[in-house]
C-alpha positions in Angstrom: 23.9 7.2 28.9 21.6 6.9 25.7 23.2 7.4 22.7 21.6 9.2 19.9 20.9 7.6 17.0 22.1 9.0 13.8 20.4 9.5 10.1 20.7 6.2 7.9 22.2 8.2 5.1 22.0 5.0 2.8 18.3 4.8 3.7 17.5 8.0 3.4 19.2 8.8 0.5 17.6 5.2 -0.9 14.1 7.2 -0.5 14.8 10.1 -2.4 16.0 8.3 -5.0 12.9 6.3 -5.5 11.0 9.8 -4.8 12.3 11.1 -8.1 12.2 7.8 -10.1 8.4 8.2 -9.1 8.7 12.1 -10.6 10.0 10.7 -14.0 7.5 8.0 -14.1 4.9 10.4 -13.5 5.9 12.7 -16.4 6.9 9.8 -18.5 3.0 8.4 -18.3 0.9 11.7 -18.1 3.0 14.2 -20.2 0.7 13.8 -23.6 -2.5 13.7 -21.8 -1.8 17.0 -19.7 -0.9 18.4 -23.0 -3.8 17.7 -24.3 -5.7 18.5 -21.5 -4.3 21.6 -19.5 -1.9 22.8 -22.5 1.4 22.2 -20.6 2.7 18.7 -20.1 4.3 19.5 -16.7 0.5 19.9 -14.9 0.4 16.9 -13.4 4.3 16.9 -13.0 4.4 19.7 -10.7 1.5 19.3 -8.3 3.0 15.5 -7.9 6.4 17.8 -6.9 4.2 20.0 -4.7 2.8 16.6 -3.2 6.5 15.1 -2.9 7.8 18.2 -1.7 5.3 17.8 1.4 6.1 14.0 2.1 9.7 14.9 2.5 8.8 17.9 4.5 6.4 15.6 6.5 9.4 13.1 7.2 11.9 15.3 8.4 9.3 16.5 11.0 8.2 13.2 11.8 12.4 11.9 12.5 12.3 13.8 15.4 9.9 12.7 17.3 11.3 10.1 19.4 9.9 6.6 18.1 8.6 5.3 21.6 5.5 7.6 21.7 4.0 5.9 18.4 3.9 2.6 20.6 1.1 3.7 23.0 -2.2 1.9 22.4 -4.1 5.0 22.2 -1.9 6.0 18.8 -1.8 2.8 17.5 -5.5 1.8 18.0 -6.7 5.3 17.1 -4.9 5.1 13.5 -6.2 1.8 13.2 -10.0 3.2 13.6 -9.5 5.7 11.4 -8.1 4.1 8.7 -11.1 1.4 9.1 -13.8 4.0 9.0 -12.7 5.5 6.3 -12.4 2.7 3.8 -16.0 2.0 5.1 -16.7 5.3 4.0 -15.5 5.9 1.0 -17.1 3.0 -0.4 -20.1 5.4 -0.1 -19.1 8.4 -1.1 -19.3 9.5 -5.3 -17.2 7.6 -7.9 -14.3 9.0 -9.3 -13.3 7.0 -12.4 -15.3 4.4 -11.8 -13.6 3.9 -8.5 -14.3 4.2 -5.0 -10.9 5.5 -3.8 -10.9 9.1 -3.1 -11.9 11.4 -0.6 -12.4 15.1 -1.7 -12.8 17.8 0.4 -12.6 20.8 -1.8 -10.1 20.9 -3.6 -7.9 18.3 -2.0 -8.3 14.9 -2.3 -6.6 11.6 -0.9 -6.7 7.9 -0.8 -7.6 6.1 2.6 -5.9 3.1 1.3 -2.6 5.5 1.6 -3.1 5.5 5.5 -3.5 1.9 5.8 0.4 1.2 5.0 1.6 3.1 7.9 -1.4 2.0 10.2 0.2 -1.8 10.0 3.3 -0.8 10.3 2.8 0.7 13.2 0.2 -1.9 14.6 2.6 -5.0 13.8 5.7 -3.1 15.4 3.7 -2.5 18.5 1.7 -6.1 18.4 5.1 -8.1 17.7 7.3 -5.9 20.3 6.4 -8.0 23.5 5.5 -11.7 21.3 9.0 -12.4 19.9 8.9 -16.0 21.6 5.5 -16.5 20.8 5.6 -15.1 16.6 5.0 -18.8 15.8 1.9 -19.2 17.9 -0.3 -18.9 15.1 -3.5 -18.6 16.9 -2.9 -16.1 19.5 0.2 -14.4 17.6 -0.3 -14.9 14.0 -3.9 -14.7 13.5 -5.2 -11.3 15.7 -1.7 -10.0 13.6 -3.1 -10.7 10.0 -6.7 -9.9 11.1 -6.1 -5.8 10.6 -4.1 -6.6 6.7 -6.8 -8.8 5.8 -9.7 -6.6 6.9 -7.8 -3.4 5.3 -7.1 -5.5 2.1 -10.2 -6.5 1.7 -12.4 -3.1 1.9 -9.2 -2.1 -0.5 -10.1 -4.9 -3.2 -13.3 -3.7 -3.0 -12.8 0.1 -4.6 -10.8 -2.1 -6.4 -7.6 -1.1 -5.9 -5.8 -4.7 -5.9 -2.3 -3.4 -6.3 -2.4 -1.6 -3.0 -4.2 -4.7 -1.4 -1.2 -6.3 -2.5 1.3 -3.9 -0.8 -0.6 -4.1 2.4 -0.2 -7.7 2.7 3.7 -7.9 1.0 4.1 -5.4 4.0 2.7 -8.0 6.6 4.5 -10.5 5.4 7.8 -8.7 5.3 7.7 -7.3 9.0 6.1 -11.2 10.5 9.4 -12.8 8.6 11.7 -10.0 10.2 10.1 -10.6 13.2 11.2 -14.4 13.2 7.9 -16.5 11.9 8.9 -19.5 10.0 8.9 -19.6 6.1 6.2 -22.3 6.5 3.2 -19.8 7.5 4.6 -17.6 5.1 4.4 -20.3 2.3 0.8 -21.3 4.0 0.2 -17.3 3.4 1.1 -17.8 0.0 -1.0 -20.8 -1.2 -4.1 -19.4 0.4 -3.6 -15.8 -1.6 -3.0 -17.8 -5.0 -6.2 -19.0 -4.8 -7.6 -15.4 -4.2 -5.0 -14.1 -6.6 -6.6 -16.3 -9.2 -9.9 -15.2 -9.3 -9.2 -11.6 -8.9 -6.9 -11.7 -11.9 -8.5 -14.0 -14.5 -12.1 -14.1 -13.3 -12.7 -10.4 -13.0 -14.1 -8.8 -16.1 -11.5 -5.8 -16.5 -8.9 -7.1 -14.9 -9.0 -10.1 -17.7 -9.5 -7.5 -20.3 -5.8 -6.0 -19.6 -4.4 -9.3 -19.0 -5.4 -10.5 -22.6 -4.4 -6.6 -24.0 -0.9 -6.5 -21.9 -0.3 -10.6 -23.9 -1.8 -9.4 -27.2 0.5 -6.4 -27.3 3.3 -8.8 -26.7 2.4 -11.3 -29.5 0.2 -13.2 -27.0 3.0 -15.0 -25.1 0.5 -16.6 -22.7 -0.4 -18.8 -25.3 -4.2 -19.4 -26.8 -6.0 -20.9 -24.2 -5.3 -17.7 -21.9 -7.9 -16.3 -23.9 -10.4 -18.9 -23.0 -10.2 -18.1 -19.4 
């Protein structure tokens, strides 16, 4: 007979945790500017509560549904679409902040980029299940398994949003090296994205400018000739 599985307590209560360290970093860095702004410095506090409020609400749903219906191809290749089409699509839509990032409707608004995290999840989990003794196979197992993070990562960059480009593929990596690949495509991985990294973080105009602002602020520890990149 099956036995249910019970609630990771340490996991769960690992989440919440970093739920409300996210609260208190909210406040910490948009306190003074709702102030100013609004008149109350909790304004942007409390609808990050409302929105944290809803993700928890969302997960506690989402645990009991049983975990082998998110494996069917129509799920998995459905959220993939999705999530393609609409970081195609919001790198039409108005700037916000001189961004590309959000979608409004009304008066909500949301980040495609968001959906991208749990669409690889959910493809690698599902691509990986039936290739454990093939995960080194690096063109018919690695490759098509990178393809989606790279693609998503890529229409990311360009909103910019490199941070988040940057979780997608930490989250590739993590789930190929849980799923047995060898630390040697992983350090392959590695030296290819410094190259990228490079460029993004020193040869980009305002990405440069907080570099040199983050090493002036900290008596320039970078050293003189970071300023002559």
């Amino acid at each position: 007979m099956a036995k249910r599985v019970s609630v990771d307590r340490w996991l769960f209560g690992a989440t919440l945790l970093l739920v409300l360290l996210g609260l208190v970093m909210v406040f910490s860095a948009s306190a003074v500017m709702a102030k100013d702004r609004f008149g109350s410095p909790y304004t942007f506090l409390l609808r990050q509560i409302g929105w944290a409020c809803a993700g928890v609400l969302a997960m506690l749903v989402l645990k009991r549904v049983d975990y082998r219906r998110y494996k069917h191809p129509a799920v998995v290749f459905t959220l993939l679409g999705i999530t393609s089409v609409l970081l195609v699509a919001v790198l039409f839509l108005d700037r916000s902040h001189n961004t590309h990032r959000w979608i409004r409707v009304g008066v909500l608004s949301f980040q495609p980029s968001e959906l991208a995290k749990p669409a690889l999840i959910l493809f690698l989990a599902f691509f990986l299940e039936s290739r454990a003794k093939t995960i080194d196979d690096w063109r018919h197992t690695l490759l098509p398994a990178v393809l989606p993070s790279l693609l998503f990562s890529l229409l990311i960059v360009k909103q910019p949003d490199l941070g988040t480009a940057l979780v997608c593929m930490a989250t590739t990596a993590s789930v190929l090296f849980v799923a047995g690949m060898e630390l040697k495509y992983l350090g392959y991985g590695v030296l290819v994205c410094l190259h990228a990294l490079y460029y993004l973080l020193f040869l980009v105009g305002f990405r440069r400018h907080r570099m040199r602002a983050f090493g002036t602020q900290w008596g320039d520890p970078l050293g003189e000739g970071f300023h002559m990149i």
